[in-house]
N, C-alpha and C positions, 0 to 999 in steps of 0.2 A: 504494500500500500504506500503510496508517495505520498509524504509529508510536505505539508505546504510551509514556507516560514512564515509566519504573522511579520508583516511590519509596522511599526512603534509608530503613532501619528505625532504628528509634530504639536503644541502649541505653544500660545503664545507666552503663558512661563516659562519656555526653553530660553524665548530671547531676552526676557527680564531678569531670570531668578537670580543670575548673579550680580547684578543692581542691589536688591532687594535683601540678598544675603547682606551683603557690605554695611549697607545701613542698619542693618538688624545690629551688626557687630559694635558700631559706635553711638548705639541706640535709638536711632532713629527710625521707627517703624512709618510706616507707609497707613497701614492700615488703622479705620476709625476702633478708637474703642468701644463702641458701642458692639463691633461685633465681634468680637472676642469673648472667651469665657474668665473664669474667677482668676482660676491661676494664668495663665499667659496676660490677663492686664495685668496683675501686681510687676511679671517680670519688664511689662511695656512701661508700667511708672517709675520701673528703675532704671530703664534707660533711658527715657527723657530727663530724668536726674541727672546720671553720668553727658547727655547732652546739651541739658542747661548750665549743668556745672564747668562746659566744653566755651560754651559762649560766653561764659563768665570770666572765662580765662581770658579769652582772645581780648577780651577787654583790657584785661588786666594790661596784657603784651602791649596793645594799643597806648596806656597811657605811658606804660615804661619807656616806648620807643618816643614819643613826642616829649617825654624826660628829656632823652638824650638829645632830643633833637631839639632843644629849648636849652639846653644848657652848652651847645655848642652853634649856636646861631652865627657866631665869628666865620666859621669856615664851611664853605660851599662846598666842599669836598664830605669831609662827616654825614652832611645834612643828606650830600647824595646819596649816600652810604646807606642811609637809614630811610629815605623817603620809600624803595620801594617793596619792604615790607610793611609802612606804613599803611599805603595803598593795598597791598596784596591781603592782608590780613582779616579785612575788615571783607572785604571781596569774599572771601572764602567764606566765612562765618555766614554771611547774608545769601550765599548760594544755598550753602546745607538749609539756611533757617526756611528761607522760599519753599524747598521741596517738604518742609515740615508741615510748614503754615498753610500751605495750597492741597495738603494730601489730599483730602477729601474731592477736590475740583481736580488734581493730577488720577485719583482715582476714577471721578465720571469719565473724564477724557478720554482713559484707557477703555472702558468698558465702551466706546463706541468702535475701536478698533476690536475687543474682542467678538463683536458681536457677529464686525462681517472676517471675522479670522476664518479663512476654510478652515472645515470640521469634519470630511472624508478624505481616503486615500487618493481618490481620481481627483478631486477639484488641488488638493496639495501639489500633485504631479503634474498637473496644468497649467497651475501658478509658479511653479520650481522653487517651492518655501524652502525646501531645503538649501538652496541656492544663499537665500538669503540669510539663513540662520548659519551657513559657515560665515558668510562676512562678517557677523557678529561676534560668532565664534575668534574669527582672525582678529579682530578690534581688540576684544577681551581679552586674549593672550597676548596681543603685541604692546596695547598702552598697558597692560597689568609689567611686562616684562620695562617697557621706556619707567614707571613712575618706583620700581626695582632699583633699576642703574643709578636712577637719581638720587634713592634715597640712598644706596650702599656710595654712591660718590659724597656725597654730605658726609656720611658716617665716617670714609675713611680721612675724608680730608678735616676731620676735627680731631681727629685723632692722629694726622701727618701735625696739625697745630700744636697736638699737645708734647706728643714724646721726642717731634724733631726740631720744632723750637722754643721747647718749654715755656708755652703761655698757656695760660688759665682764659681764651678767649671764647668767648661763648658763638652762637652761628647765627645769634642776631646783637645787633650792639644797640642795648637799651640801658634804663636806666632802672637801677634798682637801690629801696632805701638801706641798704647793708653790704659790707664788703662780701664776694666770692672767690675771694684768693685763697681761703683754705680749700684743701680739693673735698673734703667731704661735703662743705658747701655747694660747693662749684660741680660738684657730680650731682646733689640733690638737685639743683638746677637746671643742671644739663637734659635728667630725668624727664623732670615736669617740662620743658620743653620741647624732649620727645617724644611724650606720650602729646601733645596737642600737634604734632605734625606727623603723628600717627592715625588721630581722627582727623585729620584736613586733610593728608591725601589719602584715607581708606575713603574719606566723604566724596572726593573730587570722582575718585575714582567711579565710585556708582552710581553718584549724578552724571556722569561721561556715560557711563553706560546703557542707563535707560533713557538717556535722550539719542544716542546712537541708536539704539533698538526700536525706538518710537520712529523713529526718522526710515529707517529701515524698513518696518512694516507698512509705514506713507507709501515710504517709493514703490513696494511691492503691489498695494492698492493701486496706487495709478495706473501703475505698469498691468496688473489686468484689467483697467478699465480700458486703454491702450488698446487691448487686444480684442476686446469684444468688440472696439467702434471698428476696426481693421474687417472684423468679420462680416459686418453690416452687407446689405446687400449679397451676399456669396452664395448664398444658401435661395436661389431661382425659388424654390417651391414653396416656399413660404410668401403668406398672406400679407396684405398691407398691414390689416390687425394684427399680425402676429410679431411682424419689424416691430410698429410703434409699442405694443410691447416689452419689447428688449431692448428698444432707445429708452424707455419709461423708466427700468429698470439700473438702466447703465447713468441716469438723471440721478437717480436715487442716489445710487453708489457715490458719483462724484460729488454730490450734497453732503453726502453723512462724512466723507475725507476732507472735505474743505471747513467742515464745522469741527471736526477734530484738527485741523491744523490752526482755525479760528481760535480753538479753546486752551489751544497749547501756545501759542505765539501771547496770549493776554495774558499766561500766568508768567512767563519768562522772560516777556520785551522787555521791562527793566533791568531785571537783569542783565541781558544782553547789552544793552545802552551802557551799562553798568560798567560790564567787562571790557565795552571801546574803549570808556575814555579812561579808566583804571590802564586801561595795556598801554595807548600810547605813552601814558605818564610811567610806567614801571620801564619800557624799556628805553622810554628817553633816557631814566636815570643809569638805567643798567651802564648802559652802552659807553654813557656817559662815564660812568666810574671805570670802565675794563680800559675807557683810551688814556683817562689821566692817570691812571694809579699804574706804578713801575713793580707795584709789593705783589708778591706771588701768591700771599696768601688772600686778597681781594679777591684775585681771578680766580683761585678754587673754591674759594663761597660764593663767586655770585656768577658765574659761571653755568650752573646747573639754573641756576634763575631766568637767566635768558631762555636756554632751552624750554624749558616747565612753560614757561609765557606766552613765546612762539606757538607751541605743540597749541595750546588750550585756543590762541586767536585763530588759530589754523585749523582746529578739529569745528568749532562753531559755525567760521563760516564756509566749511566744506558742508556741513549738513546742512545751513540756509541755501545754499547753491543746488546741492543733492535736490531739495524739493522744491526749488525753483523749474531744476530741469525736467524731474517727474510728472509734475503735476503740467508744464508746458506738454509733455510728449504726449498728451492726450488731442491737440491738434493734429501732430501728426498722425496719428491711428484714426482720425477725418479724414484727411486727406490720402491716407494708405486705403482704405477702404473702395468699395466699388460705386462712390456716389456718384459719378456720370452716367454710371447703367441703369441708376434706380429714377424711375417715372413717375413712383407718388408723389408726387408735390409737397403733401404732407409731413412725410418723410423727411425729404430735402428741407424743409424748413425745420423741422428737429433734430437736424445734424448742426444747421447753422446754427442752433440756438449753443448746443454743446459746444461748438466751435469760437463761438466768441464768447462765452465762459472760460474756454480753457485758455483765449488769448491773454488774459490779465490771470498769471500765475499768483499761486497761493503761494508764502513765504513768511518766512521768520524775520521780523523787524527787529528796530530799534527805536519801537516808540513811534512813531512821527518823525523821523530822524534819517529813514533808511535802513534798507535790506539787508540782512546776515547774506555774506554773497563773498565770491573772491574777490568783487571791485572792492568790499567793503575791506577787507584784510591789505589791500595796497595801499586804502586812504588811512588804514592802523600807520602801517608802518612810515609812509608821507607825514603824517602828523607827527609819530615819534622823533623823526629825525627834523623834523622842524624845531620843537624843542629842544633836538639837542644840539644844534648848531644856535640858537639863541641862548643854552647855556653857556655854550663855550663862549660866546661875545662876551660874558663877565668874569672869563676869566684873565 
């Protein structure tokens, strides 16, 4: 008797959970407590403990580094030293808190993509979800592997600080009201330090995640809606009724993706806006401190900063572009189609109607400001280096 093998269907907590996971781990659950039971909310209130107790910190670091940066106002070199974790800090904190504050509305939003998630083996292999769940796959191991490097590059180069030119410098230069030159001091510190850049990048990392994965299943959406409009007309034997039908249907589709791209661009456009003008000011400074500073050990702390900065303005607006393109390629699958053949009139006027819907693509803003987009990531860096060529005029 031949055994058939079952195959696993795919959904859509394959592309989330390790999102989901991450945040679990620095306490940040996703989910309302309303729907949880006795014991799993006690352990949810202790991790919005350990994550307000996270925020309380970051504060703390914020007022320490405006310390330093208030009590060395003399020199424009320091201050640049310290402005762009000043910046960056504050950024991070308000990311994680966004995906906190919005669960409830990040969780409607999803449930409008699970709803048209294919849920059979034949519609999955007609969409090639699979396809799309290694991309995600690839994301998740290659930025888990990039934000890896970074931190073991930090690690080592505090530790090239400590044992090969015996200073007690810490990996950001704040101010604090007591000395840390004793090392048991100075290690308690170091600690508490790196348990908060332990929750900032396990946090980054799975906010990166489930907005890759969200972005991911858009472009898959469009991408069969694409294919159905391509199919129009093909199929001779079918009825006027029965087309306008499955134009009806393919309406729908591109309605319910444009209102999850709607409901996801309004939780995050700030942010986004956020992350502009934070990046051009972090890497103005960056760049800025790696050309003045001759000292080796600038360049291995801030070093990994550039990159980390780079990667994040470049990962955002590759997925405002992703569904810029996506959600456009739904004209083409108009124009792919066999609409010179087709003689309903009817018809014809309900492809145009799709058609100049999909000419004004859906996309991830900035507000009123402009497009997450690669032009937007040229005018990051145009800006940055505006800055920094207007800092160096003071020097």
């Amino acid at each position: 008797m031949e055994v058939t093998e079952e195959i696993k269907l795919i959904t859509m907590e394959d592309f989330t959970k390790m999102g989901i996971k991450c945040f679990k781990l620095i306490g940040l659950n996703l989910e309302s407590r309303k729907e949880v039971t006795k014991k799993p909310k006690a352990f949810m209130l202790l991790g919005e403990f350990h994550f307000f107790l996270f925020l309380i910190n970051i504060g703390l670091i914020v007022c320490a580094l405006l310390g330093y940066a208030y009590k060395n106002l003399h020199d424009i070199k320091i201050v640049a030293r310290v402005l762009p974790n000043l910046t960056n800090a504050p950024y991070l904190a308000i990311k994680l808190f966004v995906f906190y504050w919005n669960r409830d509305k990040i969780k409607d939003a999803l449930s409008i993509l699970e709803e048209s998630f294919p849920k059979t083996e034949e519609d999955q292999l007609n969409l090639n979800v699979q396809t799309y769940l290694k991309e995600v796959k690839m994301f998740v191991k290659g930025f888990g592997f990039l934000i890896i490097v970074l931190q073991v590059v930090l690690i080592i180069s505090q530790v090239v600080l400590i044992f090969m030119f015996g200073t007690t410098k810490l990996p950001l230069d704040i101010w604090l009201p007591f000395s840390y030159e004793n090392f048991i001091i100075f290690g308690a510190v170091s600690l508490w330090m790196g348990w908060i850049c332990f929750v900032v990048t396990t946090g980054t990392y799975a906010a990166e995640i489930i907005l890759f994965a969200t972005i991911s299943l858009s472009s898959m959406k469009f991408d069969s809606i694409k294919r159905k409009c391509e199919n129009i007309g093909v199929n001779e034997l079918k009825t006027e009724e029965e087309e306008l039908t499955n134009i009806k249907e393919i309406v729908e589709e591109q309605n319910e993706i444009f209102k999850f791209i709607f409901d996801w661009d309004k939780i995050f456009s700030s942010l986004f806006l956020y992350n502009f003008v934070q990046s051009s000011i972090l890497l103005c400074f960056i760049i800025f401190l790696l050309s003045s500073s001759r000292d080796i050990s600038t360049f291995v702390l801030y070093f990994p900063y550039l990159g980390t900065s780079l990667n994040q303005i470049l990962l955002f607006c590759f997925l405002g572009q992703k569904i810029v393109n996506s959600s456009s390629s739904v004209a083409i699958g108009i124009y792919n189609s066999k609409w010179h053949q087709i003689k309903s009139l009817k018809i014809r006027k309900a492809l145009l109607m799709i058609l100049i819907r999909s000419q004004k693509p859906s996309a991830l803003t900035l507000k009123k400001f402009g497009v997450m987009s690669f032009e937007t990531f040229t005018k990051i860096l145009a800006a940055a280096y505006s800055y920094f060529t207007l800092m160096k005029s003071f020097m």
